[in-house]
Every structure is written in C-alpha cells, then in structure tokens.
C-alpha positions, 0 to 999 in steps of 0.5 A: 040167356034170359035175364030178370030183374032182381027177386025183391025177395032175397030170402029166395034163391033166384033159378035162372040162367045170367052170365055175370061179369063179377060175383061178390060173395058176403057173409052177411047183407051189407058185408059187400057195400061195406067191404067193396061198394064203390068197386061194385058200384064203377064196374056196374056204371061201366056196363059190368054185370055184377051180382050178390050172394049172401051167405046168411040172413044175419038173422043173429045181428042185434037190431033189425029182423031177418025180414027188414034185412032183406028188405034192406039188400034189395033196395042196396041192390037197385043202387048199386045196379045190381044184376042179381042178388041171392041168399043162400039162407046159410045159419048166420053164426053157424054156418060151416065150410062143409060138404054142404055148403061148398056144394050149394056155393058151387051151384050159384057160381056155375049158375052164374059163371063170374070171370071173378069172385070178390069174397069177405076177408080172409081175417076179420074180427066177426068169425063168420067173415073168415069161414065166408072167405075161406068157403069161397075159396074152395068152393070157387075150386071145386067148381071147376072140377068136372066130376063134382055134378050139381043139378040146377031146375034139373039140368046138369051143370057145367064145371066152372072156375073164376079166372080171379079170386079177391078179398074185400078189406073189412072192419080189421085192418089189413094191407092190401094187396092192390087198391081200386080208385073209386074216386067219383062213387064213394056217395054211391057206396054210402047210399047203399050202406044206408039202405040198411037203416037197420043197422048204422047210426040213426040218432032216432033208432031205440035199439041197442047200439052196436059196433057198428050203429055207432057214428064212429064206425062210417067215419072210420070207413071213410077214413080208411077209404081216403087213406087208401084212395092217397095212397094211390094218388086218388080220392077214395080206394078200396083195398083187396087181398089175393091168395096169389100173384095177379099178372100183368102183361106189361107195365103200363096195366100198373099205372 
C-alpha cells in the first residue's frame, strides 16, 4: 500500500490506497476535534493510522469562508497527526442520508478499511449531526455487503465493515456509554480546536458571534472533559455512545 502526506487541500477527495486503523466521520470541519480530539490525538502518538472524512465544507457557518475552513482542518490535521484527511463536499445543512451519499461514504470506508469508524452523535442540537451519525451508520453496513460495487480510480472495490461503530459526544449532553482517558492530550485536542481560529472566541474577531465563538462554549468543553475524565478516576475523558454491547474478553480489559 503506497501512503502520502496529507492533501493541503481538503475540498479534494484524496484517491489512494491506506489501510487506517481508526476512521473518524464529521458533519462539519472541526465536528472531530471537538467531539474526540483527545482520543484521535493518544491513538496517533501510540502509532495508530487515524483519518478524517468531513462531510460537508460548512460552507453555511456564520463566520469564516468554506476557503479558510479548509485551511483550517489542514493545519488541525498536522496536529493531530493525522494520516489523511478528505472532504466529501456533501451540501452543509442540506445533506441527506440517501442512495447517494451512502454510496459515496461506502467508498471512503472501502477505501480506506478502518477496523473502527468514530461518528458525529446520534442526537445533538445542530440537525446535521444527527443525519452524520445516522449516514454513518448504514453506510458503514452496506459497505460489507458484496453486491453493492463501487469503483475507486477504476478498480472494483472490496466490501468492507468496521469491526466497531462509536459516537463522539458533542454540544447536547448525553450519557455515555464508555469514557476514553485522555489524561496528558487535552492541550493537544485545544490546539487543534484553535486551528480553526475562524470559528471560536477571538477577542479581536469583528464577525458575528455565534454559539460557539462565545468564551463560554470552550470553557464548557473543558468542563464537561474533567467531569467525565472524574468520573473515571482520570484527568480529562471523552464520552462515547454505542448502538450495541461492546465485548470484553475478561474483566481485566475494564479496569
């Protein structure tokens, strides 16, 4: 398998072959540093291939430009280390959970194999984060069914199902169902937050404000990371949500 460093353009899809460990799916740029930052951030210092496929350009967001934007997630994804990251140039707002979509998700996770797909949260006050989980969901299906056929640069692809489907926890609060201890990487997940100066508190910025270039907003985040980092006997934790009972072979993976 040939590997290349990141496409500085994200507006283009990137049409190689890369076996990734972990494949994080986001409505919007910025959707994984917010929702999961920290957890992208250990796997990638522990020598995890990690990639990102945004949805959308949120070309519809009230400040910045879908140009900064993806300027934006590719100085994120230097951060973060990421191995790729693509943007399937979906409409932002508009975007459906359709023929037409499945089919072009189905060919970045054949694409790109993941063992597991991270995806936006299944309920959350922003309408297209929950047609991104749910997209993520059936497209991470069809893509193990063999007689569904997508093409890559020409070539038939492969079927393909992530072993494991999770769900970020994003602006509406949700319980989750198992916290990642990102104790040691919570600096890491702001850094790459703040890459997208476009769209957080910036004392200086003239644009409008919005719900979350407020200061409050990042202090929240914060607050809710050290709530679930406590609650796990760690310093920061990011909360997910599964669609059904993840296994462990003994109990000593629990502790």
């Amino acid at each position: 398998m040939s590997e290349k460093p990141i496409n500085e353009s994200t507006n283009q899809r990137i049409n190689f072959s890369m076996k990734l460990d972990i494949l994080v799916l986001a409505s919007h740029p910025d959707d994984a540093e917010l929702g999961c930052g920290g957890t992208i951030a250990k796997h990638t210092a522990a020598g995890k291939k990690v990639g990102v496929i945004d949805f959308t350009k949120g070309e519809l967001g009230t400040r910045g430009t879908p140009e900064l934007r993806s300027k934006e997630a590719a100085a994120s994804a230097k951060i973060l280390g990421l191995s790729v990251r693509e943007n399937l140039c979906m409409r932002d707002g508009f975007f459906k959970n359709d023929e037409e979509s499945q089919l072009l998700l189905i060919q970045s996770i054949r694409r790109y194999q993941p063992d597991i797909v991270i995806a936006n949260a299944t309920y959350d006050r922003h309408i297209d984060h929950g047609k991104g989980a749910e997209l993520a969901h059936d497209a991470c299906f069809l893509s193990g069914l063999s007689k569904i056929v997508t093409y890559d640069d020409q070539t038939k692809q492969e079927p393909w199902r992530p072993r494991a489907l999770y769900h970020y926890i994003q602006s509406q609060y949700l319980e989750p169902d198992f916290i990642v201890d990102i104790s040691g990487f919570w600096d890491k997940k702001m850094e790459a937050i703040r890459a997208f100066g476009s769209q957080f508190y910036d004392a200086a910025s003239t644009e409008p404000e919005t719900y979350i270039s407020k200061p409050g907003f990042l202090k929240m985040l914060e607050a809710r990371a050290v709530e679930f980092g406590h609650a796990i006997g760690a310093t920061h934790g990011e909360g997910f949500t599964v669609r059904r009972f993840p296994g462990v072979k003994n109990l000593f993976d629990l502790m």
